[in-house]
C-alpha positions in Angstrom: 0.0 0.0 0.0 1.1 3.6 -1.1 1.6 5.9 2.1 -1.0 8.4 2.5 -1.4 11.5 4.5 -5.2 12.8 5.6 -5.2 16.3 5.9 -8.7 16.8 8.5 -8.7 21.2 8.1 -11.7 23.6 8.5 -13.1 26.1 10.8 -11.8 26.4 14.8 -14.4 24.0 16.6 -16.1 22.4 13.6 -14.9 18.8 15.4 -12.1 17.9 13.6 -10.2 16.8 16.9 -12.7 14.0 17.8 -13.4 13.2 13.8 -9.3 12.9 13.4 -9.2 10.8 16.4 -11.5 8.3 15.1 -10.1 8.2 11.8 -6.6 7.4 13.2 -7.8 4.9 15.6 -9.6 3.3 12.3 -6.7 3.5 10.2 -4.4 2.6 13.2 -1.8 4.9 13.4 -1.1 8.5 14.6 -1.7 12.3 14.5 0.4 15.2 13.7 -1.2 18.8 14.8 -1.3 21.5 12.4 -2.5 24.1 15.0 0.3 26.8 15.5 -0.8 27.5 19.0 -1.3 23.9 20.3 2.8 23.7 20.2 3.2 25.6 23.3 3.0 24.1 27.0 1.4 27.1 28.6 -1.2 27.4 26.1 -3.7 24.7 26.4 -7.3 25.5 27.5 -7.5 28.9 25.2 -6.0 26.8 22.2 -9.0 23.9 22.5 -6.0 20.8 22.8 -7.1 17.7 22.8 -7.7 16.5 26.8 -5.3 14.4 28.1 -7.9 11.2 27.6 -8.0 12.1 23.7 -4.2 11.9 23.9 -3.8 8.5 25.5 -6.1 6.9 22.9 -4.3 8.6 19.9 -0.5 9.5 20.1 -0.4 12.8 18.9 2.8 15.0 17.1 3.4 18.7 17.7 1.7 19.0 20.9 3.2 20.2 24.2 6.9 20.2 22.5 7.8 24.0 23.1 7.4 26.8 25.3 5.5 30.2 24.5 8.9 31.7 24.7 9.8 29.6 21.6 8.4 31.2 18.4 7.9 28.0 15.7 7.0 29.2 12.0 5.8 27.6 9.3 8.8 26.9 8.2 10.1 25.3 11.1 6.3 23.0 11.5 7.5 21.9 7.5 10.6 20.5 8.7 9.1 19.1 11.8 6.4 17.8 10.5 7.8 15.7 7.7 10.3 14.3 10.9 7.3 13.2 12.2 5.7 11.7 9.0 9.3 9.7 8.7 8.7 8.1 12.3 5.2 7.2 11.4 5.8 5.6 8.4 8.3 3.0 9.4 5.5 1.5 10.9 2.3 2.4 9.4 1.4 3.2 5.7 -1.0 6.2 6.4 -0.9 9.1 8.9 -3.0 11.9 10.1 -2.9 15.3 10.1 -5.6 17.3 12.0 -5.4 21.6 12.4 -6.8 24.9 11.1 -3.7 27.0 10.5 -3.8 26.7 6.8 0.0 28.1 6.2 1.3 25.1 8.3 -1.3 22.9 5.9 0.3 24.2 2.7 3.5 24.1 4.1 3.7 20.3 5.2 2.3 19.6 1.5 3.5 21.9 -0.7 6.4 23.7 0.6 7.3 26.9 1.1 9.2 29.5 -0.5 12.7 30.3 0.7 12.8 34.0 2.1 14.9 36.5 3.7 15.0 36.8 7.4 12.6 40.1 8.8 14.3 42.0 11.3 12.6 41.2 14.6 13.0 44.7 15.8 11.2 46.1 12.7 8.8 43.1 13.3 8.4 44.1 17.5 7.9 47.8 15.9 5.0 46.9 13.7 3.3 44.5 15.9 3.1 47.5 18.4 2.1 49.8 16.3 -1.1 47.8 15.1 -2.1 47.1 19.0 -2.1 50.9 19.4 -3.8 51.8 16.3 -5.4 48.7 15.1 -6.7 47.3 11.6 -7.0 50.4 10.0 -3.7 51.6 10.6 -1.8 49.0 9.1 -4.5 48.0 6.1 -3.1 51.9 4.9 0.5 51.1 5.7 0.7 48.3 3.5 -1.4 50.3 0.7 0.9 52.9 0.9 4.3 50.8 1.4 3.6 47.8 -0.2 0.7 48.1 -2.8 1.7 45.1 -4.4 0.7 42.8 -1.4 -2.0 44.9 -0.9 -3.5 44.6 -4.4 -3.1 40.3 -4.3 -3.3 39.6 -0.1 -5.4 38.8 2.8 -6.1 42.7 3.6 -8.3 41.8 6.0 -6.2 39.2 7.6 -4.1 40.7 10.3 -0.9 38.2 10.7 -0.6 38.3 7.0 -0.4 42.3 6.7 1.9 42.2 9.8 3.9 40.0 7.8 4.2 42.0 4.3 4.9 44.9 6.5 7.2 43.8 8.5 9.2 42.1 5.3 9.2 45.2 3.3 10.2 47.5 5.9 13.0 44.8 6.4 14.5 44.0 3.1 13.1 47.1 1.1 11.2 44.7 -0.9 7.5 43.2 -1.2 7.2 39.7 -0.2 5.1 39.4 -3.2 8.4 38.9 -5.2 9.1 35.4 -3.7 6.3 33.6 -4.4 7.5 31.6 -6.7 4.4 29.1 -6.6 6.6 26.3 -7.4 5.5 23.2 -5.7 8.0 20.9 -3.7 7.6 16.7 -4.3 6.5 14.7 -1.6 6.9 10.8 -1.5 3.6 10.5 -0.4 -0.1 10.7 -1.3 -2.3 13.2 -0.1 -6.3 13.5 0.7 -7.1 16.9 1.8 -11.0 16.4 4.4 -12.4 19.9 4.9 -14.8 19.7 7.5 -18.0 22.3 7.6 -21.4 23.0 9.2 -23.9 25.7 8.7 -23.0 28.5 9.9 -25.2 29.4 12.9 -24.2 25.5 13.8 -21.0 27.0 13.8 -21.0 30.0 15.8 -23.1 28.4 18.7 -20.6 25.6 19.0 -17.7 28.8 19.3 -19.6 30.4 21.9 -20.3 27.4 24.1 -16.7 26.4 23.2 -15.5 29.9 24.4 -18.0 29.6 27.9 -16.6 25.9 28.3 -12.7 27.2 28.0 -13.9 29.9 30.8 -15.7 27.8 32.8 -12.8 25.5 32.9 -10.0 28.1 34.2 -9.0 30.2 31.3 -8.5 33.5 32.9 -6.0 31.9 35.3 -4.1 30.4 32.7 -4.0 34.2 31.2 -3.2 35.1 34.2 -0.5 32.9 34.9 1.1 34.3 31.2 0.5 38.3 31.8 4.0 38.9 32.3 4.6 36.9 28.8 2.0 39.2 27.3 4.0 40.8 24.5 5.3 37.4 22.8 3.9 36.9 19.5 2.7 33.7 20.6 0.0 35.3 23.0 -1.2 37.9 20.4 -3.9 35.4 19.7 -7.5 35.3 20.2 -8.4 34.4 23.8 -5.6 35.7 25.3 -5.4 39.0 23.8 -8.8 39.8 25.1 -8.1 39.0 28.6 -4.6 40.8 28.8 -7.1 43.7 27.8 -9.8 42.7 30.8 -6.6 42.1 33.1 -5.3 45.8 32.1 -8.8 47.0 33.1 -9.7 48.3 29.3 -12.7 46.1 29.4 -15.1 44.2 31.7 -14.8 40.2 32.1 -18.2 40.3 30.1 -17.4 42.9 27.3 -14.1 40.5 26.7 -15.5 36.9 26.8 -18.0 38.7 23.9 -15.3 40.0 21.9 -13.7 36.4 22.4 -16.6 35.1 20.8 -16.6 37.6 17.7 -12.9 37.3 17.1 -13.1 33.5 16.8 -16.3 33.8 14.6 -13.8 36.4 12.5 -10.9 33.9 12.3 -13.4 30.7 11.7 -14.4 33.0 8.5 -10.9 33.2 7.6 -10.2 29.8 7.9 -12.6 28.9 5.7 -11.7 31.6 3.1 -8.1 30.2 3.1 -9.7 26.6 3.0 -12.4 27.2 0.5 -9.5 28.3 -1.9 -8.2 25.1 -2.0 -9.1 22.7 -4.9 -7.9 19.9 -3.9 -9.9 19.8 -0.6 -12.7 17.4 -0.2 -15.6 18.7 1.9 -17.8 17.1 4.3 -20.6 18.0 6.8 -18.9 17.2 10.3 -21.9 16.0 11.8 -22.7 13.6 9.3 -22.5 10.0 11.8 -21.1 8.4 8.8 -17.8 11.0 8.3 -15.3 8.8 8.9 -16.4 5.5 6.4 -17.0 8.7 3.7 -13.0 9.6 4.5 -11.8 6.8 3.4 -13.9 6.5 0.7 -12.3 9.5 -1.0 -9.7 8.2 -3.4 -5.9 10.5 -3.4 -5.8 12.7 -6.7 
């Protein structure tokens, strides 16, 4: 048998933890996470891991292996990642891969482009600059500086305008100019599961997700990470918001709401980014018979 990779992507809690889980126990073999967050040790009920029960009955890659300190790009999950998918498959023919980041998705399939380094200064000067002044601000800085990017990008994805910014205030150049779109080989087959649900289905499960994650301690585990607050790591969506509540800028209340919206916002982006992807094969997540329609889908 050929070895095959199942890609499980969509929408932060559509169910793809639980739906990967039962497809790796059916295929018997193991999971790598494509979640850029889930990496960390000290980040674990605002990044939705999977409970320590879900871990014992599936071993899972890319979890737990770094602290917040640690910043891992895309870059470095490709590397990782394709470690991992090296230890799996002296021993089993398929493997899993579950996430929503959809740059760590594309990056473990199709490669990435090699790039320059940004300065980090210039990236710390940009990142502060947007938390004072917000989206606005820095939609018109990369119109004005980089107009290229702007014209072609995600303008209304934040962590992609911070990049362009940050990388043409660094080299001098748009990071438009190395995308080369030329796709690396990989010695394996792929089938790429995008899991969906209507969205009001959607955005109930986020907001009982987001009371669940409070209900379950997540304001001390921001609190436990205040003094951490500036990392790049914790500019993220339930953490950001109660930094905010812990500064007194906002109530508990008025943050746990925007919680909710920012998550809705980034489960819209995620499927943007996912929805853009031919190759992706898409099924309801509540269907009871996901799994057996999985592996019915044949690799391309």
């Amino acid at each position: 048998m050929s070895r095959t990779v199942y890609v499980i992507a969509g929408p932060t809690a559509v169910g793809k933890t639980a739906i990967a889980i039962a497809l790796a126990q059916k295929l018997g073999t193991e999971i790598i996470s494509a979640d850029s967050r889930q990496c960390y040790k000290e980040m674990t009920i605002g990044t939705a891991k999977p409970s320590a029960q879900e871990l014992a009955i599936v071993k899972h890659h890319f979890i737990d292996e770094f602290s917040v300190v640690n910043h891992i790009t895309a870059a470095n999950f490709e590397k990782l990642a394709l470690g991992y998918l090296g230890e799996i498959f002296q021993h089993h023919d398929t493997a899993v891969v579950c996430g929503g980041t959809g740059l760590y998705i594309k990056a473990l399939c199709e490669g990435l482009d090699e790039m320059p380094e940004v300065n980090e200064e210039v990236v710390a000067d940009v990142q502060a600059q947007y938390e004072a002044q917000g989206l606005p601000w820095l939609q018109q800085a990369v119109h004005e500086e980089d107009p290229e990017f702007y014209r072609v990008g995600e303008i209304e994805n934040p962590a992609r305008l911070l990049r362009a910014l940050s990388f043409i205030r660094s080299t001098g150049v748009s990071i438009t100019n190395f995308k080369t779109g030329i796709r690396k080989a990989r010695d394996f087959k792929i089938i790429k599961i995008g899991l969906e649900l209507p969205r009001e289905v959607l955005y109930q499960r986020i907001d009982h997700r987001v009371d669940a994650m409070i209900a379950a301690g997540l304001l001390e585990e921001v609190k436990e990470l205040y003094p951490l607050r500036r990392l790049k790591n914790l500019q993220t969506v339930g953490y950001s918001e109660l930094f905010h509540y812990i500064d007194q800028q906002m109530s508990l209340s008025e943050a746990i709401d925007k919680i909710k919206q920012h998550t809705r916002n980034y489960a819209k982006r995620q499927m943007t980014w996912f929805r853009k992807d031919k190759e992706m094969h898409w099924l309801r997540a509540d269907d009871t018979d996901v799994v057996e329609k999985i592996l019915s889908v044949t690799p391309a």
